[in-house]
PDB file of N, CA, C and O in Angstrom:
ATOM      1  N   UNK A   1    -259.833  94.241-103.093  1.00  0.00           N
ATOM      2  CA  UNK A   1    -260.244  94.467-101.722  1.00  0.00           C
ATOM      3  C   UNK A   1    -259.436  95.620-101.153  1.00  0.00           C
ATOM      4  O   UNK A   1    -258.213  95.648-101.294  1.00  0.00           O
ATOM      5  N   UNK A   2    -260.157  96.643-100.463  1.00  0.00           N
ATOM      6  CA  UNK A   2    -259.322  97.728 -99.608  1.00  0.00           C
ATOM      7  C   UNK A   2    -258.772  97.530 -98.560  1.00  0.00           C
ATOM      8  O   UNK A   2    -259.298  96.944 -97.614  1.00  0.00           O
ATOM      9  N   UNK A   3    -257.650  97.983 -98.575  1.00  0.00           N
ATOM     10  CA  UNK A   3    -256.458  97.879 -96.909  1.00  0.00           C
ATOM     11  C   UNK A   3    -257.666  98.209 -95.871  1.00  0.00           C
ATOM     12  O   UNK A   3    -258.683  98.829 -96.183  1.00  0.00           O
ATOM     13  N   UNK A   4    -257.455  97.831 -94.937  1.00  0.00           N
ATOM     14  CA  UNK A   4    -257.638  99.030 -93.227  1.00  0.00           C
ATOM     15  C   UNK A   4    -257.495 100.818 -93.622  1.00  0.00           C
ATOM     16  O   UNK A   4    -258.380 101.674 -93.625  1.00  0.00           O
ATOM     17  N   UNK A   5    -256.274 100.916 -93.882  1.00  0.00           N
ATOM     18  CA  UNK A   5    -256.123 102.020 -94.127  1.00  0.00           C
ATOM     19  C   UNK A   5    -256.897 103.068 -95.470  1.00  0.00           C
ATOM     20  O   UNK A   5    -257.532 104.111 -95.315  1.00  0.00           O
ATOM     21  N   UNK A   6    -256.639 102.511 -96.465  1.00  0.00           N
ATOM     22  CA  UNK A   6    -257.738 102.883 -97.828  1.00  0.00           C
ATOM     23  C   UNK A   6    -259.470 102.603 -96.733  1.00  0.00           C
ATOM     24  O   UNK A   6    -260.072 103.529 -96.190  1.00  0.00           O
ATOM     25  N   UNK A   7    -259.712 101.765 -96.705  1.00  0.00           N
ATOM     26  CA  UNK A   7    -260.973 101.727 -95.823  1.00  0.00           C
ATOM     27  C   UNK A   7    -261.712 103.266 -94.993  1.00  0.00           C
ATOM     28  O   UNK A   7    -262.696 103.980 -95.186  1.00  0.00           O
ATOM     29  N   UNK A   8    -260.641 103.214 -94.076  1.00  0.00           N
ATOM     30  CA  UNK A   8    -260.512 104.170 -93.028  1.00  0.00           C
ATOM     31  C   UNK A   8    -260.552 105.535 -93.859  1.00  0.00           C
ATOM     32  O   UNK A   8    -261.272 106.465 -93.494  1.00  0.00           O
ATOM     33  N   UNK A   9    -259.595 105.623 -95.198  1.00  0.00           N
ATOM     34  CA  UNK A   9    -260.001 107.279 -95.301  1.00  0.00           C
ATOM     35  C   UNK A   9    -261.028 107.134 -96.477  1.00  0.00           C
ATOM     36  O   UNK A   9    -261.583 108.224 -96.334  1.00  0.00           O
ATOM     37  N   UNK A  10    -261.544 106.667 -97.329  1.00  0.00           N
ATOM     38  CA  UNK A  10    -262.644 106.239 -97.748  1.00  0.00           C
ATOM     39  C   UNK A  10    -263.830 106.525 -96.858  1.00  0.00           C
ATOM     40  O   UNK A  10    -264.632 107.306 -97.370  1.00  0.00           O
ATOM     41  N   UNK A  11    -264.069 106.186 -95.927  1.00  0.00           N
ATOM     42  CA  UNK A  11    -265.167 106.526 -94.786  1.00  0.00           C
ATOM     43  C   UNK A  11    -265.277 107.415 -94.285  1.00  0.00           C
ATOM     44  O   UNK A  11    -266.380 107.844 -93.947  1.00  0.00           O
ATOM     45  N   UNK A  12    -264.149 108.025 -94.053  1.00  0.00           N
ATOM     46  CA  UNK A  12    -263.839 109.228 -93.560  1.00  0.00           C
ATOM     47  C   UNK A  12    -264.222 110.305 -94.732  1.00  0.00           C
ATOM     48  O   UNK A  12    -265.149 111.108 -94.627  1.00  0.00           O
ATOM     49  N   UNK A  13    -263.486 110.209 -95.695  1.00  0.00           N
ATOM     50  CA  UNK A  13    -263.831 111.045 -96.941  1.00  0.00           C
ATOM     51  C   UNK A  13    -266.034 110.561 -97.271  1.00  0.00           C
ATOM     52  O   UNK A  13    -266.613 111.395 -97.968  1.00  0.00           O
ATOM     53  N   UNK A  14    -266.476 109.949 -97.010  1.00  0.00           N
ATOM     54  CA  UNK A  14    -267.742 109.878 -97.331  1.00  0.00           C
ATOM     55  C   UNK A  14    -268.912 110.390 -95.831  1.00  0.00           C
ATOM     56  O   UNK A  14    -270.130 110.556 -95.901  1.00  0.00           O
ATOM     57  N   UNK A  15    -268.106 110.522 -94.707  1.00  0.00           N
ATOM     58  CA  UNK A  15    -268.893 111.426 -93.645  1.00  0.00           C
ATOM     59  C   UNK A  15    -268.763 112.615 -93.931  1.00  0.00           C
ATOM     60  O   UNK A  15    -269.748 113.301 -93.657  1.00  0.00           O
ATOM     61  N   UNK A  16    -267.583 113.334 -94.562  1.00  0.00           N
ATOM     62  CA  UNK A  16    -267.490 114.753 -94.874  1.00  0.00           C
ATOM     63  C   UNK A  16    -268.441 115.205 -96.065  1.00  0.00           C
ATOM     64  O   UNK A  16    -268.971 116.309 -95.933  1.00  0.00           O
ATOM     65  N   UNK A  17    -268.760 114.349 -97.405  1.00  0.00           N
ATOM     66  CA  UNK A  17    -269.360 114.739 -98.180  1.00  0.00           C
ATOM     67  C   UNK A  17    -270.152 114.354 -98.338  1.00  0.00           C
ATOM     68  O   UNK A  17    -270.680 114.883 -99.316  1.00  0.00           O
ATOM     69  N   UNK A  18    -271.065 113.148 -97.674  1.00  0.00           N
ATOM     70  CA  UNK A  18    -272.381 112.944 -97.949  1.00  0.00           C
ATOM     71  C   UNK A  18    -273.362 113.837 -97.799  1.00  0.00           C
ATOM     72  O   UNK A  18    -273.514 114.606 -96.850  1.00  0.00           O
ATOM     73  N   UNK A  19    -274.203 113.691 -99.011  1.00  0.00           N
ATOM     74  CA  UNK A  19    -275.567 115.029 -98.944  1.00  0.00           C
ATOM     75  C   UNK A  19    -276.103 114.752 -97.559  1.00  0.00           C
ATOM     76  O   UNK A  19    -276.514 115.662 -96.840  1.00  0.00           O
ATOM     77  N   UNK A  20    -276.096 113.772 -97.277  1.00  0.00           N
ATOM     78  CA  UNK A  20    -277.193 113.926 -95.705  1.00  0.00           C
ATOM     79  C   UNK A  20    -276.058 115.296 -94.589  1.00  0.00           C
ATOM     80  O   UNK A  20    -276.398 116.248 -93.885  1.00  0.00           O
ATOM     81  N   UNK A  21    -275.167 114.911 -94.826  1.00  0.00           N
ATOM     82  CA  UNK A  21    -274.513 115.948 -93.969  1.00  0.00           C
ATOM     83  C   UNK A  21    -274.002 117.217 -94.532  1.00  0.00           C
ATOM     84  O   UNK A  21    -272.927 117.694 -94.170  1.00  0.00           O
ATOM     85  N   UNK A  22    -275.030 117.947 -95.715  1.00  0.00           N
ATOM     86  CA  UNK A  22    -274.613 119.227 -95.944  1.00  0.00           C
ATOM     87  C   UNK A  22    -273.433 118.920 -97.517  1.00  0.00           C
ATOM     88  O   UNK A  22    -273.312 119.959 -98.165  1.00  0.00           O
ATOM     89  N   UNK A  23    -272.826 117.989 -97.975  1.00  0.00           N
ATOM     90  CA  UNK A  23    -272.192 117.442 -99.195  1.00  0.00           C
ATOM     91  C   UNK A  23    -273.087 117.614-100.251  1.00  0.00           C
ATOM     92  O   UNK A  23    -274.303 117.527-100.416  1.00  0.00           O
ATOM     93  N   UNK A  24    -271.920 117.938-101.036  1.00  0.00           N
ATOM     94  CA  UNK A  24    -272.532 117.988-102.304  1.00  0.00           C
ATOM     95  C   UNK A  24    -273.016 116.857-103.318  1.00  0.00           C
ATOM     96  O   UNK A  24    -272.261 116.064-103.881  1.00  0.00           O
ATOM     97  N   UNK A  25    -274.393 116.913-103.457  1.00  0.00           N
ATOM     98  CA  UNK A  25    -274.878 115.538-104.377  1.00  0.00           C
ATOM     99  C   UNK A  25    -273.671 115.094-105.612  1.00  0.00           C
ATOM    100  O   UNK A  25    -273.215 113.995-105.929  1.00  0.00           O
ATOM    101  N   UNK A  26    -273.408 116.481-106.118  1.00  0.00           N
ATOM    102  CA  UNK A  26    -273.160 115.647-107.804  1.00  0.00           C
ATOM    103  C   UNK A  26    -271.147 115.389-107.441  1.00  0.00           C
ATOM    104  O   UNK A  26    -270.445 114.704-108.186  1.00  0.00           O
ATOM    105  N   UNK A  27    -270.726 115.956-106.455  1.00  0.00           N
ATOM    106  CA  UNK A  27    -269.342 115.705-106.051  1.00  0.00           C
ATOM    107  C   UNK A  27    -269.574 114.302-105.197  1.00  0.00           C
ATOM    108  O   UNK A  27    -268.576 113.590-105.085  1.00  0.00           O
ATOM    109  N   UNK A  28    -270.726 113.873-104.625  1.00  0.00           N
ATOM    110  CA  UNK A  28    -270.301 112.287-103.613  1.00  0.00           C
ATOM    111  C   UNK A  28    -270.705 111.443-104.877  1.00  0.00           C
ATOM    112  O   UNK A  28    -270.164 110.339-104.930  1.00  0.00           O
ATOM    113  N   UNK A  29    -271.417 111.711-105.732  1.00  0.00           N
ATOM    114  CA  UNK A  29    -271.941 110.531-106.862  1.00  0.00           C
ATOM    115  C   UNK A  29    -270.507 110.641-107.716  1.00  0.00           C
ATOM    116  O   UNK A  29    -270.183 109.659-108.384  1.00  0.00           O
ATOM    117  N   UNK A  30    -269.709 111.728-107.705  1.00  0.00           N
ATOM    118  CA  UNK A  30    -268.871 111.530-108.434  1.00  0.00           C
ATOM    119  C   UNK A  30    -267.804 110.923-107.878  1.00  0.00           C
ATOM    120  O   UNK A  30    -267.263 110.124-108.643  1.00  0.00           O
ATOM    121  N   UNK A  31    -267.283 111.030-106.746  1.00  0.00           N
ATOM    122  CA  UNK A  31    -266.430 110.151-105.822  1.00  0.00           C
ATOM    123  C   UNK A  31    -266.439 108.957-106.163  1.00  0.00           C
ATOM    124  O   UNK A  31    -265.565 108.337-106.768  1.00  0.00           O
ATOM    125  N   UNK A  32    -267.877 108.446-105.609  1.00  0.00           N
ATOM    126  CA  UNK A  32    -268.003 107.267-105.688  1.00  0.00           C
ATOM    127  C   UNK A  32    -267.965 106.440-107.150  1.00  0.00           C
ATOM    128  O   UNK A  32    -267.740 105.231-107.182  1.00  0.00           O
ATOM    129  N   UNK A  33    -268.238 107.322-108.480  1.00  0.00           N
ATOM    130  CA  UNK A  33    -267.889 106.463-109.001  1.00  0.00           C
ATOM    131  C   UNK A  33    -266.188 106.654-109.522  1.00  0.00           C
ATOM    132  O   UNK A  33    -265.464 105.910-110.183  1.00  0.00           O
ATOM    133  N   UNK A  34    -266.041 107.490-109.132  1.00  0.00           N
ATOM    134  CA  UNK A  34    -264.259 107.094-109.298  1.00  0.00           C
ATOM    135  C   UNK A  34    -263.722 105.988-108.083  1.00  0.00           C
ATOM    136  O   UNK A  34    -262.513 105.759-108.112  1.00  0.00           O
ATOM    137  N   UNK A  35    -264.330 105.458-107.282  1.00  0.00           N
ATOM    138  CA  UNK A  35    -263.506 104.682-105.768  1.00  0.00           C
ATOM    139  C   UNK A  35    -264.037 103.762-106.952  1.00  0.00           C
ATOM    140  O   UNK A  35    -263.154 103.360-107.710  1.00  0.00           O
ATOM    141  N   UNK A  36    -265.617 103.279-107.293  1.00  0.00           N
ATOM    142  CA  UNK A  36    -265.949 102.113-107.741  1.00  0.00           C
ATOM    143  C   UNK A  36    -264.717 101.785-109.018  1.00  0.00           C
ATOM    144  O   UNK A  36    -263.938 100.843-108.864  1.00  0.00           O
ATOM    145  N   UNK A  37    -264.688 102.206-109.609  1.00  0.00           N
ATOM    146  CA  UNK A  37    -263.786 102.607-110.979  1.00  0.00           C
ATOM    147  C   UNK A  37    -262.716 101.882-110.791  1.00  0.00           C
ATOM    148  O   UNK A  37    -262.533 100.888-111.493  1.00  0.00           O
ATOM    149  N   UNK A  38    -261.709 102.295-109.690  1.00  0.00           N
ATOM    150  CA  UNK A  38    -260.496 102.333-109.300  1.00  0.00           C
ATOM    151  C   UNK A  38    -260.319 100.730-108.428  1.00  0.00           C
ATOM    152  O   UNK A  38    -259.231 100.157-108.367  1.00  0.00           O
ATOM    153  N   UNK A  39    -261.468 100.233-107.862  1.00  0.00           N
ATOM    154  CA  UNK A  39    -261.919  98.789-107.531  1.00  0.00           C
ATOM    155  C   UNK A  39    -262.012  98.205-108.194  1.00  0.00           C
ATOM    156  O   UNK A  39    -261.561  97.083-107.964  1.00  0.00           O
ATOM    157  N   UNK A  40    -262.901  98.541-110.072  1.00  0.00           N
ATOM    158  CA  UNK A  40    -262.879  97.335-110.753  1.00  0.00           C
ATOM    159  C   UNK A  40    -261.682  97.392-111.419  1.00  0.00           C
ATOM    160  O   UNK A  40    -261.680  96.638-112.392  1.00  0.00           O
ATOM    161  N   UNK A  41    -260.795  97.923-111.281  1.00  0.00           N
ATOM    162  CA  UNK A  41    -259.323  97.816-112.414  1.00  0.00           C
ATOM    163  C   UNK A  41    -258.445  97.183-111.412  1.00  0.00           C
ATOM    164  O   UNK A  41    -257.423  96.590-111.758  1.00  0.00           O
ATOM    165  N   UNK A  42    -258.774  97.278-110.314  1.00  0.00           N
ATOM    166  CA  UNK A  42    -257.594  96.790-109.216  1.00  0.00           C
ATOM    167  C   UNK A  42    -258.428  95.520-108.692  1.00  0.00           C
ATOM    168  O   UNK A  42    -257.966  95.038-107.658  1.00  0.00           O
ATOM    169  N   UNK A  43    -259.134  95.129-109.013  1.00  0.00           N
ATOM    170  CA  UNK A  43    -259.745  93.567-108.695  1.00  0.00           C
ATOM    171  C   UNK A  43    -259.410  92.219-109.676  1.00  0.00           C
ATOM    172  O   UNK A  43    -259.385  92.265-110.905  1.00  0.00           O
ATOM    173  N   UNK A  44    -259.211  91.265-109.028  1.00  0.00           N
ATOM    174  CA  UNK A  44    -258.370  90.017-109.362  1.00  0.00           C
ATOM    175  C   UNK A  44    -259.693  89.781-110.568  1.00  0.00           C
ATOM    176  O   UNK A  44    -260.834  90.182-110.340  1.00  0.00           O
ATOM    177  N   UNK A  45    -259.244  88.963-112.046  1.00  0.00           N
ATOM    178  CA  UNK A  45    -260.104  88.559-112.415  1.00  0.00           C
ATOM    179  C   UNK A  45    -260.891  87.202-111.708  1.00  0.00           C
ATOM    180  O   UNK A  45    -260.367  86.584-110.781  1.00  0.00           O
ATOM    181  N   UNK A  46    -262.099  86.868-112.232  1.00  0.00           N
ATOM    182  CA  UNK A  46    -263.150  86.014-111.349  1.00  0.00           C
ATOM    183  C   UNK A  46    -262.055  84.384-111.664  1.00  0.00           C
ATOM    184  O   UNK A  46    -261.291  84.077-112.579  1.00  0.00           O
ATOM    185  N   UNK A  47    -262.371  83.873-110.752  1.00  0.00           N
ATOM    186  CA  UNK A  47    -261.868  82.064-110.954  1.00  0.00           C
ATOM    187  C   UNK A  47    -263.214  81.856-112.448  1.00  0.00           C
ATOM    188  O   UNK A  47    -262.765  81.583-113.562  1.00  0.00           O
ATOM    189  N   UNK A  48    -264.614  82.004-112.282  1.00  0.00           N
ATOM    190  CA  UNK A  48    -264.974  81.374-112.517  1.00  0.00           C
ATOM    191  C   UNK A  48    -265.561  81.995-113.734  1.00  0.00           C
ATOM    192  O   UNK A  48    -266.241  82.630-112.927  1.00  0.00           O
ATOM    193  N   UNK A  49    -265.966  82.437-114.915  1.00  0.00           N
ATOM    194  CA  UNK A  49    -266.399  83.455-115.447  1.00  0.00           C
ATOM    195  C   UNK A  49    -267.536  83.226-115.574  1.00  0.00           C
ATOM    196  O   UNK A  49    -268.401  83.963-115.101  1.00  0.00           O
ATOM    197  N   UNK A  50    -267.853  81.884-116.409  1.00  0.00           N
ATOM    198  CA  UNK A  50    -269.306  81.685-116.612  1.00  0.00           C
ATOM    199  C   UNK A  50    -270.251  82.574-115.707  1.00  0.00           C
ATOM    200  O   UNK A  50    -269.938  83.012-114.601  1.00  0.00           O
ATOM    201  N   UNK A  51    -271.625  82.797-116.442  1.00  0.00           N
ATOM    202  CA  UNK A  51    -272.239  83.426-115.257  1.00  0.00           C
ATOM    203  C   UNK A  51    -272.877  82.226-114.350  1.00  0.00           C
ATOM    204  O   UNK A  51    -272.529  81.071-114.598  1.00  0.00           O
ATOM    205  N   UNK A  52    -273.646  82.444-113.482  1.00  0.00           N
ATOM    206  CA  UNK A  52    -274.115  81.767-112.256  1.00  0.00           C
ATOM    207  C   UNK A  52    -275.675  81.579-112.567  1.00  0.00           C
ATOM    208  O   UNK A  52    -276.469  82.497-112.358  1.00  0.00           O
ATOM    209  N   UNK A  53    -275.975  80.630-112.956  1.00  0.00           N
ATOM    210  CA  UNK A  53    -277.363  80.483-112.735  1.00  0.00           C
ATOM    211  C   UNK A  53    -277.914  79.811-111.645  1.00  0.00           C
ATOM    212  O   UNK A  53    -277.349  79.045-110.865  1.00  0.00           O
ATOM    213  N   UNK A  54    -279.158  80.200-111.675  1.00  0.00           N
ATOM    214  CA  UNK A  54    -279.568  80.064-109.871  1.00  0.00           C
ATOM    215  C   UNK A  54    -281.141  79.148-110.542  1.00  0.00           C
ATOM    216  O   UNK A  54    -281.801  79.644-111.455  1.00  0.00           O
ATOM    217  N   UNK A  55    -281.463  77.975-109.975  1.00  0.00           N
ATOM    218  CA  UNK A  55    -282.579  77.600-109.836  1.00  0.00           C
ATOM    219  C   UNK A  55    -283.679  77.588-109.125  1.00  0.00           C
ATOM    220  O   UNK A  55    -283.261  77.592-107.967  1.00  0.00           O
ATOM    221  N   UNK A  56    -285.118  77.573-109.084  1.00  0.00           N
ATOM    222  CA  UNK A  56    -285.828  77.730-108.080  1.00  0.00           C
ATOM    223  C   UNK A  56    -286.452  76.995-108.169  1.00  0.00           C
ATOM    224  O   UNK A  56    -286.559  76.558-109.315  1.00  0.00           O
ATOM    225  N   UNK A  57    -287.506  76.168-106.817  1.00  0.00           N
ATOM    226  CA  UNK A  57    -287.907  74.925-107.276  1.00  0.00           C
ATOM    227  C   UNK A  57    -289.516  75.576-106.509  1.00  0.00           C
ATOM    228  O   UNK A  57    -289.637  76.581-105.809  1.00  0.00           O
ATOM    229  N   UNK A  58    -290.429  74.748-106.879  1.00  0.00           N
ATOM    230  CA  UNK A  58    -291.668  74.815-106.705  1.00  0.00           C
ATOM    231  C   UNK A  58    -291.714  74.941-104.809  1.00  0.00           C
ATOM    232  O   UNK A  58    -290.952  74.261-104.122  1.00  0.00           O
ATOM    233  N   UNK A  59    -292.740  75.923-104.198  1.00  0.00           N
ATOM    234  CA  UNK A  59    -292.958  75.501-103.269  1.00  0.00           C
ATOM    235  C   UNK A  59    -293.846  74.967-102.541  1.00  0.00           C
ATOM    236  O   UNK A  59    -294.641  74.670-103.434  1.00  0.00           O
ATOM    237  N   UNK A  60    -294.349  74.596-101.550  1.00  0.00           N
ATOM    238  CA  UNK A  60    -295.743  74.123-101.025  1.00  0.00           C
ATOM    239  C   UNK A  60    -295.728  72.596-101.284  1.00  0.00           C
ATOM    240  O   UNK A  60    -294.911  72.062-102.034  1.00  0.00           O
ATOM    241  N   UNK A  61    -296.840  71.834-100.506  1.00  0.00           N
ATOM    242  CA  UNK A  61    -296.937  70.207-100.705  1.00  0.00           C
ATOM    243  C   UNK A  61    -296.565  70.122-102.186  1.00  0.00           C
ATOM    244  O   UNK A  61    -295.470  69.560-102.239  1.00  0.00           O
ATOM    245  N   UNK A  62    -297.042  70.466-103.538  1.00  0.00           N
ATOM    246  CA  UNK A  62    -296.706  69.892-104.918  1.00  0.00           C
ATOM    247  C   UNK A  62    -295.298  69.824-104.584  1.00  0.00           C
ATOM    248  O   UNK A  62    -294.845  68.739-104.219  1.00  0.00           O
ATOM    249  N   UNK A  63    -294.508  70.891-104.664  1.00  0.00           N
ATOM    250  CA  UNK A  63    -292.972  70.760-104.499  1.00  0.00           C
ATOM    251  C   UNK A  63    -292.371  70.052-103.741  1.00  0.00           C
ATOM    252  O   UNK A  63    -291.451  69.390-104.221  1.00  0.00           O
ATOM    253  N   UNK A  64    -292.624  69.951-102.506  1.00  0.00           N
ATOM    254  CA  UNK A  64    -292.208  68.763-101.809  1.00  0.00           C
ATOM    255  C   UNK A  64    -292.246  67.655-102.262  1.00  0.00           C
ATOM    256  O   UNK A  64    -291.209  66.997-102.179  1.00  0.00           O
ATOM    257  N   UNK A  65    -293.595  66.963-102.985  1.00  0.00           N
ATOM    258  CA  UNK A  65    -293.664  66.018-103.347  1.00  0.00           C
ATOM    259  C   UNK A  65    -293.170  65.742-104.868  1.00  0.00           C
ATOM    260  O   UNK A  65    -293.144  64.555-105.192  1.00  0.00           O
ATOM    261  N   UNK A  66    -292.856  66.505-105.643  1.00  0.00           N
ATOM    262  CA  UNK A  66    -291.747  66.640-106.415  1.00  0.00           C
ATOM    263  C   UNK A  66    -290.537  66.303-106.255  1.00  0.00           C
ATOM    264  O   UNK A  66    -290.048  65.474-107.023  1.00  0.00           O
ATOM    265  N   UNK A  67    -289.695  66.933-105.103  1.00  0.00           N
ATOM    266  CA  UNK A  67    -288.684  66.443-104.884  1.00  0.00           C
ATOM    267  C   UNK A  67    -288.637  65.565-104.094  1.00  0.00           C
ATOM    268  O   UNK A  67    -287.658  64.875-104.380  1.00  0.00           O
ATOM    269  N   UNK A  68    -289.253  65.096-103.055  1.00  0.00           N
ATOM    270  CA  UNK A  68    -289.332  63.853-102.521  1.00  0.00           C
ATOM    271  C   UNK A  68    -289.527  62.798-104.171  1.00  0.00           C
ATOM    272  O   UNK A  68    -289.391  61.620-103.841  1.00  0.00           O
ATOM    273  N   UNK A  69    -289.635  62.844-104.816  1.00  0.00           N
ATOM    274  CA  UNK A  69    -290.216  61.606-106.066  1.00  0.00           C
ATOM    275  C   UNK A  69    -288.711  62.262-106.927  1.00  0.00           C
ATOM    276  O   UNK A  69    -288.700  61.503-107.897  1.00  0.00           O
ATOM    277  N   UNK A  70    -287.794  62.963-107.069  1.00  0.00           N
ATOM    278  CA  UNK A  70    -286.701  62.899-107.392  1.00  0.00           C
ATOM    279  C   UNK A  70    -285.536  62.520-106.684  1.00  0.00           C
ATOM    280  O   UNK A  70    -284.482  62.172-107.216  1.00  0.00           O
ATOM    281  N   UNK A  71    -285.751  62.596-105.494  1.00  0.00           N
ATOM    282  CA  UNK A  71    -284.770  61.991-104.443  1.00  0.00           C
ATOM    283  C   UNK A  71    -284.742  60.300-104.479  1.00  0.00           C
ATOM    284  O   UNK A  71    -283.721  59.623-104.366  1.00  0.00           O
ATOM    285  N   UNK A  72    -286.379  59.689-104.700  1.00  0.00           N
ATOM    286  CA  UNK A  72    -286.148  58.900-104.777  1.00  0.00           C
ATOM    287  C   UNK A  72    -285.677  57.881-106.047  1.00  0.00           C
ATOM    288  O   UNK A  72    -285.206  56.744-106.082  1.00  0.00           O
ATOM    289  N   UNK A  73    -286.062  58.920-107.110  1.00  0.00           N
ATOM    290  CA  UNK A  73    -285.523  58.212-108.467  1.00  0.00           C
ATOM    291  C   UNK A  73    -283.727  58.143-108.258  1.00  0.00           C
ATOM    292  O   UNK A  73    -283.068  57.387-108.973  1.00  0.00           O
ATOM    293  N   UNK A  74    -283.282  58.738-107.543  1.00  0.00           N
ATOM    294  CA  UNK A  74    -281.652  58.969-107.432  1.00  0.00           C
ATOM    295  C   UNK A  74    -281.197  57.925-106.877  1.00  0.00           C
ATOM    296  O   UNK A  74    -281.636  57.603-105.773  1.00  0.00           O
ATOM    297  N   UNK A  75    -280.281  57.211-107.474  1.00  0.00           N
ATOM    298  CA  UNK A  75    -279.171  55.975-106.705  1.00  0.00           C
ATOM    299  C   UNK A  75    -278.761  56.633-105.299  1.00  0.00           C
ATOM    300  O   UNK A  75    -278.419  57.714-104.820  1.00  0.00           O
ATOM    301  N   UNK A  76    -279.046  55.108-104.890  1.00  0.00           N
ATOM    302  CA  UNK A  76    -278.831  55.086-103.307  1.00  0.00           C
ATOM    303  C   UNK A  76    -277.674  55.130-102.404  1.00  0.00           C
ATOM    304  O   UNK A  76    -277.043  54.157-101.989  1.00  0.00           O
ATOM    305  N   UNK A  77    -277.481  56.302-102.161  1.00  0.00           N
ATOM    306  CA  UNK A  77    -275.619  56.462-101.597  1.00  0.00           C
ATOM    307  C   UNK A  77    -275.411  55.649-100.697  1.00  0.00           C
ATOM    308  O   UNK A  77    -276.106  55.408 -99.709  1.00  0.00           O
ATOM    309  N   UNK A  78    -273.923  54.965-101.193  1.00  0.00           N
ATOM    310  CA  UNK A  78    -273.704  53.892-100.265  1.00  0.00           C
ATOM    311  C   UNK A  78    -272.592  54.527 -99.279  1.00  0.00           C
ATOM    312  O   UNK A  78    -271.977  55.519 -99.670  1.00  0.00           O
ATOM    313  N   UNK A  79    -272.357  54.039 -98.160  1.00  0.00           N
ATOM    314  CA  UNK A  79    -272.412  54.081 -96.828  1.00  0.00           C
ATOM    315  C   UNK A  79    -270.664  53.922 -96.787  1.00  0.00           C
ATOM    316  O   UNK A  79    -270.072  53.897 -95.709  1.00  0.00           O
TER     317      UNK A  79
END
């Protein structure tokens, strides 16, 4: 994660050279990937490594009534 200060001239350094403001394309693509660069070597490794899988469940009445009929197969939390 960047200080306040790294932040601040980081931003500053990317209003001066962005192509929208007259910067040079192949000098801000190159910046940036030296800032990115210099972030992933100075970033904590992950807690968790595994990757993350993400599920998605059906939507519309079928899905509802899907999971309504798995909610109810599930033991009944007691109180």
């Amino acid at each position: 994660m960047m200080t306040a200060d790294e932040r601040a001239v980081f931003r500053a350094w990317v209003r001066t050279h962005h192509p929208d403001v007259g910067g040079d394309p192949g000098e801000f693509a190159e910046g940036l990937r030296r800032m990115r660069a210099s972030r992933q070597r100075a970033s904590r490794p992950r807690a968790h490594p595994a990757p993350v899988v993400v599920g998605r469940h059906r939507r519309g009445p079928i899905g509802r009534l899907i999971r309504w009929r798995a909610r109810r197969a599930r033991a009944r939390r007691l109180l």
